[in-house]
C-alpha positions, 0 to 999 in steps of 0.5 A: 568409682561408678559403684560409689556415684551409683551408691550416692545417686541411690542415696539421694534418690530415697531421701528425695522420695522420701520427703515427697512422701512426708509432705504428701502425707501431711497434705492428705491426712490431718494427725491429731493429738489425743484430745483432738483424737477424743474430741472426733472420734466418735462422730467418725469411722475408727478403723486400727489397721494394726494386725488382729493379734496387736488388735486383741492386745487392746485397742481403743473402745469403739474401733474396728478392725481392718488390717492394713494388709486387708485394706484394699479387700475391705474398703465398702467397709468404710464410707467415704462420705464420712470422717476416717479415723486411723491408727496403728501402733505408732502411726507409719501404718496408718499414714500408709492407709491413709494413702491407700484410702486417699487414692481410692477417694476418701477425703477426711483422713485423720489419725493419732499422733504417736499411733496407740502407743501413746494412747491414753485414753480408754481400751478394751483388751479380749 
């Protein structure tokens, strides 16, 4: 019987956590649509923080990148008095950079909806 409250308990407490984390992240960082994306990025620091090897799988024209497992190492690579751009494959990375990015004083967050995945746009591939 203790195990099984410990079980529902241990339940709930992720799930609380998880959408304090949801709603966290949608307060910090703006997800755009691919248009939206377009529209911005250019005038924006368009960081993939995918790993190097899915970087060199393609990734969009114009980006650099800073893995998230490098991100804290790399941040005086990214200005913070300027709009941050993010993506990964699908988007859960770059919502965790974003955080990163947030508690460190970054302000314009933004990144693509559905990550590169869903990208359609220009890419370049080494």
């Amino acid at each position: 019987m203790d195990t099984l409250i410990f079980l529902i308990v241990l339940t709930v407490a992720v799930i609380l956590y998880s959408v304090f984390m949801y709603f966290r992240q949608k307060k910090i960082l703006k997800t755009l649509t691919e248009e939206e994306f377009i529209a911005g990025y250019r005038k924006a620091q368009l960081i993939d923080v995918r790993e190097p090897n899915e970087f060199a799988g393609g990734h969009i024209l114009g980006a650099r990148n800073i893995p998230l497992t490098q991100l804290k190492t790399r941040l005086k690579e990214i200005r913070p008095d300027k709009p941050v751009y993010l993506y990964c494959q699908s988007g859960s990375r770059s919502g965790r950079a974003a955080q990163l990015l947030y508690k460190k004083g970054y302000k314009d967050l933004n990144h693509l909806q559905g990550g590169f995945k869903k990208w359609g746009g220009k890419v370049k591939a080494k």
